[in-house]
C-alpha positions as CSV (number, residue, x, y, z in Angstrom):
1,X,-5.5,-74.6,-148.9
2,X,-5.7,-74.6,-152.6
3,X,-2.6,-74.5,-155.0
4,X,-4.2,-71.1,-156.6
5,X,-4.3,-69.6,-152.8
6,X,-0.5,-71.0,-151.9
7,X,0.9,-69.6,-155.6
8,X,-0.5,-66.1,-155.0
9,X,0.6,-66.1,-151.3
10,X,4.2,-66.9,-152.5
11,X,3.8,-64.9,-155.4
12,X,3.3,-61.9,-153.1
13,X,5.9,-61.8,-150.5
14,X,8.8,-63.1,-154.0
15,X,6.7,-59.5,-155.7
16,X,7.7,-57.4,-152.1
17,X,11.3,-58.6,-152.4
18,X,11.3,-57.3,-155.8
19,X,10.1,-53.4,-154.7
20,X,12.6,-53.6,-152.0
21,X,15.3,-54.2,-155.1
22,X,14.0,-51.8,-156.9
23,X,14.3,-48.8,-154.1
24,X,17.4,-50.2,-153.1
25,X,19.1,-48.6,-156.5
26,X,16.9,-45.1,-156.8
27,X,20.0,-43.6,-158.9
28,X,19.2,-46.5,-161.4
29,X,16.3,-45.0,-163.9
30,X,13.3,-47.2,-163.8
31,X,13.3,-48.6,-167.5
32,X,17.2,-49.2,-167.0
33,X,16.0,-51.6,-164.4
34,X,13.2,-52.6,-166.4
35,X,16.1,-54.0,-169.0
36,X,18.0,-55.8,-166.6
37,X,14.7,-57.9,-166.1
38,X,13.7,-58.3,-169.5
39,X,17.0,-59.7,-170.3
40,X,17.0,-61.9,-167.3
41,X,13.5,-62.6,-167.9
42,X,13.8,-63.7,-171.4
43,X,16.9,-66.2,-170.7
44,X,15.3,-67.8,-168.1
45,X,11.9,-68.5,-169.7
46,X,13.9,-69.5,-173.1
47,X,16.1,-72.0,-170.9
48,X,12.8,-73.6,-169.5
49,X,10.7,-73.4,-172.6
50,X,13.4,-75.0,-174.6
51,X,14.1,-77.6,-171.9
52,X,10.6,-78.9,-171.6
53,X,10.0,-78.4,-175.1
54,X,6.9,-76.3,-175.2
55,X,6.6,-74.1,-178.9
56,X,7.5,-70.5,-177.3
57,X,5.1,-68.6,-179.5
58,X,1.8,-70.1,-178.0
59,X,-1.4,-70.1,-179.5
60,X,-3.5,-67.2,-178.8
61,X,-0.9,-64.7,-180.1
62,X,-3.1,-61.5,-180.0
63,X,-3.6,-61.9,-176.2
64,X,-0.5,-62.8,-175.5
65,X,1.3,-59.7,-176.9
66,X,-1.8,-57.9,-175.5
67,X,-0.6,-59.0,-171.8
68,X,2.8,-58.4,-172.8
69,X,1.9,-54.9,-174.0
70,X,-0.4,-53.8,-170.8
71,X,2.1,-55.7,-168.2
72,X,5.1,-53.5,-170.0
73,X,3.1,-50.4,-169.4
74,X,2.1,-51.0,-165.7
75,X,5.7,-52.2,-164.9
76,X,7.2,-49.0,-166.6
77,X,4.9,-46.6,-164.5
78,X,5.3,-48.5,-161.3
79,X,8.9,-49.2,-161.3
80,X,9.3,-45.1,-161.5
81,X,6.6,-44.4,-158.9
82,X,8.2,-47.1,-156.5
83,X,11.3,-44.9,-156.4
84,X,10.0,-41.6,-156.1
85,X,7.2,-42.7,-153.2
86,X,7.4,-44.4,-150.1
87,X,7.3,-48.6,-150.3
88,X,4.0,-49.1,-148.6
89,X,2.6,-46.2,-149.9
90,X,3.3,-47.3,-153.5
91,X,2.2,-51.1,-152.4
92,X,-1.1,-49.5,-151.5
93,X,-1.9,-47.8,-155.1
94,X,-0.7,-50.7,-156.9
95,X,-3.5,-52.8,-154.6
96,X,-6.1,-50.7,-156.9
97,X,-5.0,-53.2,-159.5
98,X,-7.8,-56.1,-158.7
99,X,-10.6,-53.2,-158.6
100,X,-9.7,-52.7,-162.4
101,X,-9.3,-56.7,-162.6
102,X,-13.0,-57.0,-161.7
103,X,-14.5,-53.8,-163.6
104,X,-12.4,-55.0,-166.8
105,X,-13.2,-58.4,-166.0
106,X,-16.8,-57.8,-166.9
107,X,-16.2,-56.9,-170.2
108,X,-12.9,-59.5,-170.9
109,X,-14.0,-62.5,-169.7
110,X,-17.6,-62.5,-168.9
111,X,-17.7,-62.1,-164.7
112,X,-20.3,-60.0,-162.7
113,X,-20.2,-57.3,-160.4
114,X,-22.9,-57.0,-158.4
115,X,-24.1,-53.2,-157.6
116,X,-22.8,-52.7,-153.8
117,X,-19.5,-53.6,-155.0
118,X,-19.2,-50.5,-156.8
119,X,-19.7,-48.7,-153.3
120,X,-16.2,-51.0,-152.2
121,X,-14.4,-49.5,-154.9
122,X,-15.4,-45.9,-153.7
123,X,-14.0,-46.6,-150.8
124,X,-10.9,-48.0,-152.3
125,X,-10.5,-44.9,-154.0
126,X,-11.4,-42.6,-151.1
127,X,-8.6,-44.2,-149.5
128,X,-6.1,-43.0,-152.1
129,X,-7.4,-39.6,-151.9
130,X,-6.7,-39.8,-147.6
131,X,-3.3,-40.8,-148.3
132,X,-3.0,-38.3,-151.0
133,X,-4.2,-35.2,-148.6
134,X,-2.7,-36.1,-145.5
135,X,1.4,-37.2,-146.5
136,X,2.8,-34.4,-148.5
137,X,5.3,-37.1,-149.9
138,X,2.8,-38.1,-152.1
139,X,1.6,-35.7,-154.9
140,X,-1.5,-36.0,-157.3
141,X,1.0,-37.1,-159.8
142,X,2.1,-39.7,-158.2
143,X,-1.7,-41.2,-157.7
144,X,-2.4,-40.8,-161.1
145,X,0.7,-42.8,-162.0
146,X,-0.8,-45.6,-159.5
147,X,-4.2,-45.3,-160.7
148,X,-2.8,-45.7,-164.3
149,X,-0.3,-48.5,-163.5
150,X,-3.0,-50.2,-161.5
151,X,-5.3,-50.1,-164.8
152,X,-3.0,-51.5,-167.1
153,X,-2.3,-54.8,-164.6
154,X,-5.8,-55.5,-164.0
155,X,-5.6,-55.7,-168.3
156,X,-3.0,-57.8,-168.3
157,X,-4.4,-60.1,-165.3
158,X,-7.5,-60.6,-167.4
159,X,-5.2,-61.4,-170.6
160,X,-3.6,-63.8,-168.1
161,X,-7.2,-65.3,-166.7
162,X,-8.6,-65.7,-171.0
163,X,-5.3,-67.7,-171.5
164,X,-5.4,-70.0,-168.3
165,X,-6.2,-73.0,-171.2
166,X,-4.4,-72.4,-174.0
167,X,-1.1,-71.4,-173.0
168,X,1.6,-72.3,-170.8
169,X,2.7,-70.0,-168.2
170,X,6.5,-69.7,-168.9
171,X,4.7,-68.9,-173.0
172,X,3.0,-65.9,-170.9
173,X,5.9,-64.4,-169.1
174,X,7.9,-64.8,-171.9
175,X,6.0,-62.5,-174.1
176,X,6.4,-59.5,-171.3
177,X,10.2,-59.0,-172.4
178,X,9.6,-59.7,-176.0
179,X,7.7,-57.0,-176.1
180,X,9.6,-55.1,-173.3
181,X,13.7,-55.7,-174.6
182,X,13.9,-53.4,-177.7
183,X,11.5,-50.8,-176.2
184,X,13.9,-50.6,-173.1
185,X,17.5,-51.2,-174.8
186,X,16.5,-48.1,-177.4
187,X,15.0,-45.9,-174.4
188,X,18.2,-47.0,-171.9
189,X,20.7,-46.1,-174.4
190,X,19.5,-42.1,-174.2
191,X,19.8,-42.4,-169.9
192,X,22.4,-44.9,-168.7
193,X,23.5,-44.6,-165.7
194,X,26.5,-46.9,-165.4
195,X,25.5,-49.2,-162.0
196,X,28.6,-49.9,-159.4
197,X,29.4,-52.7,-156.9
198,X,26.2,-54.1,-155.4
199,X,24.0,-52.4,-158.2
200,X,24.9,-55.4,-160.2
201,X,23.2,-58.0,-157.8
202,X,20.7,-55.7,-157.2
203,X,19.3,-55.5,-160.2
204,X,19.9,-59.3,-161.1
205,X,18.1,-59.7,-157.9
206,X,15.1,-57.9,-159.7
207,X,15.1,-60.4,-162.4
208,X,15.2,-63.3,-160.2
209,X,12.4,-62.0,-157.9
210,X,10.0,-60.9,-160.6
211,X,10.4,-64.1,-162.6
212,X,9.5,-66.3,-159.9
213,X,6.8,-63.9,-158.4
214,X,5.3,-63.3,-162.0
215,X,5.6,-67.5,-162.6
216,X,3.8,-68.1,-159.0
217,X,1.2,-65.3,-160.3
218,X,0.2,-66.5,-163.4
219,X,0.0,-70.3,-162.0
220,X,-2.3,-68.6,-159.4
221,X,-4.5,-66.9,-161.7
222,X,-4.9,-70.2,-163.9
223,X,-5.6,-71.8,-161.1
224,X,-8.3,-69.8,-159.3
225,X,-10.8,-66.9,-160.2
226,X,-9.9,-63.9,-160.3
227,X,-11.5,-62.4,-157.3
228,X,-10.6,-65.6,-155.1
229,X,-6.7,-65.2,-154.8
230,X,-6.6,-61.5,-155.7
231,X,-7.5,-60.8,-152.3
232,X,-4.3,-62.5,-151.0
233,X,-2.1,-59.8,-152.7
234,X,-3.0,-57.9,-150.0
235,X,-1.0,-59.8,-147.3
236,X,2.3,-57.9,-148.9
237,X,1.2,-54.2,-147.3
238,X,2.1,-56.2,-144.5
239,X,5.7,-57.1,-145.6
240,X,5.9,-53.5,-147.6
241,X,5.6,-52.1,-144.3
242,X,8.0,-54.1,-142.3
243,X,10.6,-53.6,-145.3
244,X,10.1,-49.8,-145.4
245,X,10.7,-49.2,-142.0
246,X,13.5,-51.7,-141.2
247,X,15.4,-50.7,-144.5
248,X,14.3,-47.1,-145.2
249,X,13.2,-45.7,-142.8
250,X,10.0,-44.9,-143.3
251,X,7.1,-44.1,-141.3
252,X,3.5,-42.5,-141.3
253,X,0.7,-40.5,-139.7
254,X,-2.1,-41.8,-138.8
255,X,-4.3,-40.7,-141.5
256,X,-1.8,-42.1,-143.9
257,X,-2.3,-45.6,-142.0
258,X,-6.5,-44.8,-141.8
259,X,-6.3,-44.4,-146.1
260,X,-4.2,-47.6,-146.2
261,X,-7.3,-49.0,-144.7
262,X,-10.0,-47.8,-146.3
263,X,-8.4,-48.4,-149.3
264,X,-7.7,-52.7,-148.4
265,X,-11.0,-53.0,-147.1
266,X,-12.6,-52.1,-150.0
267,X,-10.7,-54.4,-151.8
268,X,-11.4,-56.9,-148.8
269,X,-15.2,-56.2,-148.8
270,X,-15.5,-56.1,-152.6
271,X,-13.6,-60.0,-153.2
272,X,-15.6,-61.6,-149.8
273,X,-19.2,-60.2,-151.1
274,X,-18.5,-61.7,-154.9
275,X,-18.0,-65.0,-153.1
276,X,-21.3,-64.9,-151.6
C-alpha cells in the first residue's frame, strides 16, 4: 500500500469525524462553525510553519489563494447542508466532488477523460436525482447546494494537485483560513449564537478533525494522481452510515440506499476505467 492510498484512507475516516461534529451542534450556524476552525486552523499551521521554519507565504501565491478561495466556498455550502440533511445522505453529494476533480482536471492540470467515463458520471448524477425523488428529506435545494459545494472542492483539489511541487502542505492549509477568518468573523458577528457546555469541545473538535483530515488529504493528493486515491474517499459512506444511525438516528428506504449506489459506482467505474 502506497503512502498516497494510506493518507487518503486516514484522511477519510479523521473528514467523517468532522461531519459527525458538525451535526452534533445544528443550533450552531454553519459559518459560526466555520470560525471556530479557521481560528484553530490558522494557530496550528502557524505553530508548525514557524517551527520547521518554512516561509508561510509560499511561492505560487495565485493558486494558493485560489484553493483557499474555492475550499472556503465548498466548506461554507457543505457545512450548512450537513446540518439540514441526513449524514450519509450529505456524504453521498459531497462524493460528486472527484467527478468535478476529473472534468476540471482536464482543463487545470492537463489529465484525460476518456469518452465512456462521461456515461459514469451520468450515473453518478442519476443517483442524486434517486435519492432526491425518493426521501422527502431531501429537497432540490439541498442537491443543488451539493452539486455546488462538490464543484468548488474538485477546484480546490486541482489547486491542490498544480501545487504538489512547489509548496508545502501546512503552506496550503494555511491559506484556507487566511482567506476564510475575516470573511467569517464579519459574517458571525450579525448571527452568533452563544455555544454552551459541550459546544465548546465540539466545535474545537471540528478544528482538530479537519486539520488533520485536510493535512492527510493534501499529503495524499501530492502524493498520488488524482483519480488513484480519490476513489478511497468513498470508504467514509461506510462510516457516514454507521455514525448516522448509531448517533442520529437515521435510516433509509431502499431507493435512497439504490441512489447511494448508483451514485458510488459511478465514481467507482469512472477512477478503475482511467487506470486502464
Amino acid at each position: 500500500m502506497s503512502q498516497g492510498v494510506k493518507y487518503m484512507l486516514f484522511a477519510s475516516f479523521t473528514f467523517t469525524l468532522m461531519k459527525v461534529c458538525v451535526k452534533l451542534v445544528p443550533h450552531i450556524p454553519a459559518i459560526e462553525i466555520i470560525l471556530f476552525r479557521s481560528v484553530i486552523s490558522m494557530a496550528i499551521s502557524l505553530f508548525f510553519l514557524t517551527r520547521q521554519r518554512v516561509p508561510i507565504w509560499g511561492n505560487n501565491k495565485l493558486v494558493l489563494v485560489g484553493r483557499g478561495v474555492a475550499g472556503a466556498t465548498a466548506l461554507v455550502i457543505y457545512f450548512s447542508l450537513l446540518q439540514q440533511i441526513p449524514l450519509a445522505t450529505a456524504s453521498t453529494l459531497q462524493y460528486l466532488a472527484p467527478i468535478f476533480t476529473a472534468v476540471l482536471g482536464i482543463f487545470l492540470v492537463g489529465e484525460k477523460v476518456k469518452n465512456i467515463q462521461w456515461l459514469f458520471f451520468a450515473m453518478s448524477f442519476a443517483g442524486i436525482l434517486v435519492i432526491q425523488g425518493f426521501d422527502p428529506r431531501i429537497s432540490f435545494i439541498h442537491v443543488v447546494m451539493g452539486i455546488v459545494a462538490s464543484l468548488f472542492m474538485g477546484l480546490a483539489y486541482n489547486f491542490i494537485r498544480k501545487l504538489k511541487t512547489s509548496e508545502h502542505p501546512l503552506v496550503i492549509i494555511f491559506y484556507f483560513p487566511l482567506i476564510m477568518l475575516p470573511i467569517s468573523g464579519i459574517w458571525t458577528s450579525f448571527v452568533w449564537v452563544r455555544p454552551h457546555g459541550y459546544d465548546w469541545l465540539v466545535l474545537v473538535l471540528v478544528g482538530i478533525t479537519t486539520q488533520i483530515a485536510q493535512f492527510l488529504m493534501t499529503k495524499a493528493y501530492q502524493k498520488e494522481e488524482l483519480n488513484k486515491v480519490s476513489i478511497l474517499t468513498y470508504i467514509g459512506i461506510i462510516y457516514s452510515l454507521a455514525f448516522g444511525f448509531f448517533i442520529f438516528d437515521e435510516t433509509y428506504n431502499l431507493f435512497t440506499y439504490g441512489g447511494m449506489a448508483l451514485v458510488l459506482s459511478g465514481v467507482v467505474l469512472n477512477v478503475m476505467w482511467k487506470k486502464t
